[in-house]
N, C-alpha and C positions, 0 to 999 in steps of 0.2 A: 831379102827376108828379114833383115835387122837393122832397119831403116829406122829415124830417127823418132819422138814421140810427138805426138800432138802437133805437127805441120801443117801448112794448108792443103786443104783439098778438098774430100766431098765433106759437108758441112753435118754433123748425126748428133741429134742432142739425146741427151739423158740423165735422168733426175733418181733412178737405182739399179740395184745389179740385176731387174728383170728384166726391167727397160735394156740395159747395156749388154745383155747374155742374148736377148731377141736378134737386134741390132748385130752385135756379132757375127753370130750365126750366118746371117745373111751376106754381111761382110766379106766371111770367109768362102761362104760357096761362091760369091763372085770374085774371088780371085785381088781382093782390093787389098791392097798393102799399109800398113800402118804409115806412111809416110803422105799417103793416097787421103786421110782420112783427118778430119776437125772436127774434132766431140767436143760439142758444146754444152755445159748445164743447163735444165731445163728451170726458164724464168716463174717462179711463185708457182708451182706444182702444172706447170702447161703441159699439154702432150708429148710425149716424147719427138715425131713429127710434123710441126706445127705448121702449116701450108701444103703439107707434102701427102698423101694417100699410105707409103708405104715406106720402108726401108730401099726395098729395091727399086723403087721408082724414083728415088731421091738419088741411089745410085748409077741406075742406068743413064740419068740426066747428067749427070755433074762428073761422071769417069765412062765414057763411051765406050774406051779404050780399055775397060775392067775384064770383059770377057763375058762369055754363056756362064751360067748358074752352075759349080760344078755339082753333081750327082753323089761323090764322095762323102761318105756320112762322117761327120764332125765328131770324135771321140775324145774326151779328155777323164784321167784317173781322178778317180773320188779327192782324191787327195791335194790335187793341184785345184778341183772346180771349190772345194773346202775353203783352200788357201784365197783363191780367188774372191773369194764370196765374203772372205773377212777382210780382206784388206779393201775391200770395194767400199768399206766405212771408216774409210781414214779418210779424213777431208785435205788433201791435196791439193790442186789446180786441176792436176795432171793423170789422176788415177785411173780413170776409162782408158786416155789413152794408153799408161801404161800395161795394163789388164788386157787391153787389145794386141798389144805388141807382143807380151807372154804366150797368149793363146795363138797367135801369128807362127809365132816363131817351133810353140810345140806341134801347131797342126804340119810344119813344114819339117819335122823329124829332128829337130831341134829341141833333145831331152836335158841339158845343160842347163835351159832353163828355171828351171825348176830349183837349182842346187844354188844355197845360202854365197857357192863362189863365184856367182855367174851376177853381171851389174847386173841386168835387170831383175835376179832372183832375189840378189843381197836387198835390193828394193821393195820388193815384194814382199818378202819376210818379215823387213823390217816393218812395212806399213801394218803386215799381220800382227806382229808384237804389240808396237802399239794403240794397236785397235782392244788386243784383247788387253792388256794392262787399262786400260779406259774400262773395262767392262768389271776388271778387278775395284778398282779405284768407284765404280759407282757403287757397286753392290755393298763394297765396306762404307760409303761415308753420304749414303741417300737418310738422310734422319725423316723419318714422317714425324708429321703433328698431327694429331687428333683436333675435331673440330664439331662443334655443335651444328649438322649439317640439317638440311629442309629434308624430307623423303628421297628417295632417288639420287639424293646427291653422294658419292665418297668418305665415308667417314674417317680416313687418313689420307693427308694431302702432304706432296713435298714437293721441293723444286731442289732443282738440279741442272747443271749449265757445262756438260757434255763437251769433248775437243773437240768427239769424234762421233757418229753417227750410227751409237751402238743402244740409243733408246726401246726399240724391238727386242732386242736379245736379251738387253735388262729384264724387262716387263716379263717375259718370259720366268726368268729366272724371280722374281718377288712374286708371278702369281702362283710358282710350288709352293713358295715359301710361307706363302697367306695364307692360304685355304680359304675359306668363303665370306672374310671380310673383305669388303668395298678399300678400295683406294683411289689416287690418281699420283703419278710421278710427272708434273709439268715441267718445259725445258722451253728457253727461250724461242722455240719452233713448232715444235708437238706436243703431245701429252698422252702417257698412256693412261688406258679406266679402267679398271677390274671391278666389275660387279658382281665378284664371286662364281659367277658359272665364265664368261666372255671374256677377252681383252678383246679392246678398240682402242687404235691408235690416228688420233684426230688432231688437228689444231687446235694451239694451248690457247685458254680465255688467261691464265695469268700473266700478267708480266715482270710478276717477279716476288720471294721471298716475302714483300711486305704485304702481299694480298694473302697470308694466311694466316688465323687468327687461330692461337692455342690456348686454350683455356687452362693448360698444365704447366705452360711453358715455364711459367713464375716461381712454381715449387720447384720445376728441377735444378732453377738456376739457383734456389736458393741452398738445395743438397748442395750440387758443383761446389758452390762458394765454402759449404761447411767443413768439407773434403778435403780441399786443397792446402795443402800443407805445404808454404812456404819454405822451409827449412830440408826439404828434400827436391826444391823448385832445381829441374835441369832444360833450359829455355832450349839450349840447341838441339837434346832430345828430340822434345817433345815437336819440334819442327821438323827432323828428318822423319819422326815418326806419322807425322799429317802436313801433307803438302800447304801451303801458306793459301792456294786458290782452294781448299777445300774449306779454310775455319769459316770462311761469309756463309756456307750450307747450314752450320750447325749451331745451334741455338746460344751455345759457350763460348760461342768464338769472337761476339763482344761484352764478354767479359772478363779473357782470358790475359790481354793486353794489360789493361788494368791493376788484376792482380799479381800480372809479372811485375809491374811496375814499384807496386808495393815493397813485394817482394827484395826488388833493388837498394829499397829509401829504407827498409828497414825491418820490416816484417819478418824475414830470416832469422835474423838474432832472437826474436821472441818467440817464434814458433814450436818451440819447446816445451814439453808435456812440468805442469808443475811440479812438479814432483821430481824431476831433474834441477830446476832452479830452485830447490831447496835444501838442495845440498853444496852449500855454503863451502865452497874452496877444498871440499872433499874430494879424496880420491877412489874412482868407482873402479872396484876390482875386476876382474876379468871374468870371475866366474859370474856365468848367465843370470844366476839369481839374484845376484846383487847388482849387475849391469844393468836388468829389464827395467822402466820406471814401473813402478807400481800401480797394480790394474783390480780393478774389482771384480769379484768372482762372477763367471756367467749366470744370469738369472733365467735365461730362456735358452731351449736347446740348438736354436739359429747362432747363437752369439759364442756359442763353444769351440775354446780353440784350445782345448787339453792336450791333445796331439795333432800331426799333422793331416791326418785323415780330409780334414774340412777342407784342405786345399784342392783336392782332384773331385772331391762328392759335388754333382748338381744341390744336394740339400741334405740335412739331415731328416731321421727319418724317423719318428716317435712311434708309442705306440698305438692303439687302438682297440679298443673296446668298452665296456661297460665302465663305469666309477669304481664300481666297487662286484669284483668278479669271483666264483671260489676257484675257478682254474685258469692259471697264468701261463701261456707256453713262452718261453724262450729261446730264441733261435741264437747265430753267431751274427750276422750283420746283413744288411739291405742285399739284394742286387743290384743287377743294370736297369729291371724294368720296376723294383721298388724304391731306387735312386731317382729314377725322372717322374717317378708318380707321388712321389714323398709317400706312401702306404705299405705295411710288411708285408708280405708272403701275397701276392697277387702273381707272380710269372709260374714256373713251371715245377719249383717244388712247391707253391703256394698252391695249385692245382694239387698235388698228389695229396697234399696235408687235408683240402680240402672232402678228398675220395674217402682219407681216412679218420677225422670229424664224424662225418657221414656215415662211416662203417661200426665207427664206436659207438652209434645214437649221440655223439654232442656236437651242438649246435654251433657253429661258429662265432655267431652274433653275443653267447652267451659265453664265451673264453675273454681274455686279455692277449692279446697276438704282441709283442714285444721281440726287440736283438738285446744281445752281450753290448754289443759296437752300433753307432747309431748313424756311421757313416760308412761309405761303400769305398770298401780296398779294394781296386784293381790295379790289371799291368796291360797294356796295349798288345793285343794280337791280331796284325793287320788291321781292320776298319772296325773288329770288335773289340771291346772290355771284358777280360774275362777275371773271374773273380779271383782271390787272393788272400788267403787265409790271415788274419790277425794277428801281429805281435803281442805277447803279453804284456806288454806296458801301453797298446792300448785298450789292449781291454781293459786292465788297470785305470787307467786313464778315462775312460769312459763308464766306470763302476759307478759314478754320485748319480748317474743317470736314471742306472736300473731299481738305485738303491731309493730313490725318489719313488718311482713306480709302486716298486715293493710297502713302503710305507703307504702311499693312495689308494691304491686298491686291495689292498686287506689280503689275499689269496689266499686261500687253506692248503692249496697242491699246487706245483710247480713244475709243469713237464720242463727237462732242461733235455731241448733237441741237439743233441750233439755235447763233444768236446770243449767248445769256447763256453759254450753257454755252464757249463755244469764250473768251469774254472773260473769263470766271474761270480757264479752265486755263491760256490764257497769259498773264494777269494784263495785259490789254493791251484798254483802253476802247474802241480804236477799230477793235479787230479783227470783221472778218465774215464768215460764211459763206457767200457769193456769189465771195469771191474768193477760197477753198480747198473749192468743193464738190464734193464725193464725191472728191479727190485727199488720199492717205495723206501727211502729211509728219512727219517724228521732230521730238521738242521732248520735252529733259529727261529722254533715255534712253528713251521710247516713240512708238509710233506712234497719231497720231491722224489719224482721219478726219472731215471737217465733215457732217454731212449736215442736211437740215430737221428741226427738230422735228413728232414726229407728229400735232401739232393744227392745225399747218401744212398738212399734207396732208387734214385735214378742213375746213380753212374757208379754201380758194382758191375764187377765184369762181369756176371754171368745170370741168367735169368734165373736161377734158384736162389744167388745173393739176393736181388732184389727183391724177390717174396719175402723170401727170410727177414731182411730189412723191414719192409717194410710191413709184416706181421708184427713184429716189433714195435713197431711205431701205436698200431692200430691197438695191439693188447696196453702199452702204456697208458693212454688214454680212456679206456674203458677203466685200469684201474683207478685211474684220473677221476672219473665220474663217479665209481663208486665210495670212493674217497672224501670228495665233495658232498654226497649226500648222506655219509655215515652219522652216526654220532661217536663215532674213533675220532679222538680231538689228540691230535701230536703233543706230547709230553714237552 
């Protein structure tokens, strides 16, 4: 039953693991031993039995002596037919017949198999690993180019040059990722096509990287190059960090040579911000303000890096509305769904804000929707982001922001939703809205009102809080409007 691999005997070719699971099957009801059997590759996509009608027929001729078909139905654990089915795309010599031998030895109550300390399992495992590491390694380093295509054709093409025989499972995996743009990932053998609704997996027309023409490819390598900063250059990094047979994939990777090279002859010593090289045999102290080189102030709110915030936020996240508005709401800072949308108040207190716009007669469209903080503090909880109230230094830190706003759109009233927001407008850490709630008071030539922010009114413990709440919100607001329309003009 643990007879050796891939021997001579009855001759069974096969070209994938449907072909080889068929075969098998067959295999096993007649009683034909791994030692019994020569699995041969099938030549340039041929029949699995090419002269022969059948598996069993190929068998009954070639092992006489194999026995009747047994009757016993062939059972194997999800687990093991899993294992099997990946590692059957690790290109081997020998992998059917190994796969053959596993499924041999488990149909013969031989569960040892299976286990990482068993040679033929440690094989198995191993061929699993690196099948699925191959599938890692595509998914991070498949670069598409864009391409000025005919109709029908692909509008992002890449190539890719596979160890292993995991092109299917890829395709799979980039057409969740795509949604209903066209592609094609070519490979020295196949090529999958995504046409937005399909995959087809056919024979590639490319033959290689230089049959595709990117009409972009020029500007990015011209970023890359502006980017690259010599004087922080770590060659052996950047090498364990991307495999040396991956840089030929990727558009940088002849030009990346080059700039190491540089790099070596000289470019390090210079790569220094001026403003470092101007300080002529001085000694640069410790403290950070006088260590940083000298940077000029952010002029757009993308390029803001006042505090850390901008490091975990998808974007920052401005505000929205009119030019010039009479009522400004102010919140504390984005979410998870106005972090990936760059837009305020669209997830589920944006919903409730919206119910209660709606309840006061004002228009959305006719407000200023603005945060205190313009980037989204979270902390990881499991596979979500949950939100994470603001330190006062950054709200500090992100005040020139609002104060901008404040100057552009003129506003006459100020709902300030919540705590953050009321301690950024009056620039006062220890101010709260418990002891100015829902009462309008002038500060800085306008009227503001404190009211709860509206996730406040979603997550009170009890359904009378959240009425309460969010009556609150709804009454601010209407004083909001009557405010805006008065002629009471803030002293």
């Amino acid at each position: 039953m643990s007879g050796g691999v891939g021997g001579a005997g009855v001759p069974v070719l096969a070209q994938s693991f449907a072909q080889w699971r068929d075969a098998a099957r067959t295999l096993l009801a007649r009683g034909v031993a791994p030692e019994s059997v020569q699995w041969i590759a099938a030549p340039d996509g041929g029949d699995l039995f090419a002269g022969a009608d059948s598996v069993a027929d190929r068998v009954a001729d070639s092992a006489a002596d194999a026995g009747p078909t047994n009757a016993v139905a062939i059972r194997l654990p999800r687990e093991l037919v899993e294992l099997l089915e990946c590692a059957a795309c690790c290109r081997v010599p020998d992998r059917w017949a190994l796969l053959y031998q596993v499924v041999w030895r488990w149909h013969g109550g031989d569960r040892a198999v299976l286990s990482p300390a068993d040679r033929d399992g440690a094989r198995l495992h191993a061929m699993a690993k690196a099948v699925r590491r191959e599938q890692h390694d595509m998914h991070a380093y498949v670069r598409f180019r864009e391409r000025d295509a005919a109709a029908g054709a692909p509008r992002f093409v890449a190539w890719f040059e596979p160890s292993h025989d995991v092109l299917p499972q890829v395709a799979q995996h980039f057409a969740r990722r795509m949604g209903k743009v066209s592609w094609m990932i070519a490979t020295p053998g196949l090529a999958a096509l995504w046409d937005g609704s399909a995959l087809q997996i056919a024979p590639s027309a490319l033959r290689g990287p230089s049959d595709i023409d990117d009409a972009g490819e020029a500007l990015w390598l011209t970023y890359y190059r502006s980017i690259f900063n010599p004087a922080r250059l770590n060659a052996g990094l950047m090498r364990s960090h991307i495999p040396s047979r991956f840089w030929k994939h990727l558009p940088e990777g002849a030009v990346v040579p080059q700039m190491v090279s540089a790099a070596a002859l000289g470019a390090r010593r210079t790569g220094q911000t001026e403003t470092v090289g101007q300080r002529d045999g001085a000694i640069i102290a410790i403290a950070a303000e006088r260590a940083q080189p000298q940077r000029a102030a952010p002029v757009a709110l993308d390029q803001c890096r006042r505090c850390p915030l901008w490091q975990q936020a998808t974007q920052a996240v401005p505000g929205v509305g009119p030019a010039q508005a009479a009522i400004m709401l102010v919140g504390e800072q984005p979410g998870d769904q106005e972090d990936l949308a760059g837009v305020p108040f669209i997830g589920p207190a944006g919903a409730l804000l919206d119910r209660a716009l709606a309840e006061a007669e004002v228009a959305r469209l006719s407000v200023y929707l603005t945060n205190a903080v313009k980037h989204f503090k979270w902390e990881p909880r499991g596979k979500r982001r949950l939100h994470k109230t603001p330190a006062q230094r950054e709200v500090a830190a992100c005040h020139a922001w609002l104060e901008q706003e404040l100057a552009r759109v003129q506003p006459r009233v100020i709902v300030a939703l919540g705590g953050t927001a009321l301690k950024s407008l009056l620039q006062d850490g220890a101010a709260t809205v418990t002891d100015k709630l829902g009462v309008p008071f002038q500060h800085e030539g306008r009227w503001i009102i404190p009211v709860y922010h509206p996730s406040y009114a979603l997550r009170a413990m009890d359904a009378a809080s959240r009425a309460d709440a969010y009556a609150v919100i709804v009454d601010g607001l209407r004083q909001a409007r009557a405010l805006a329309g008065s002629d009471t003009k803030p002293a």
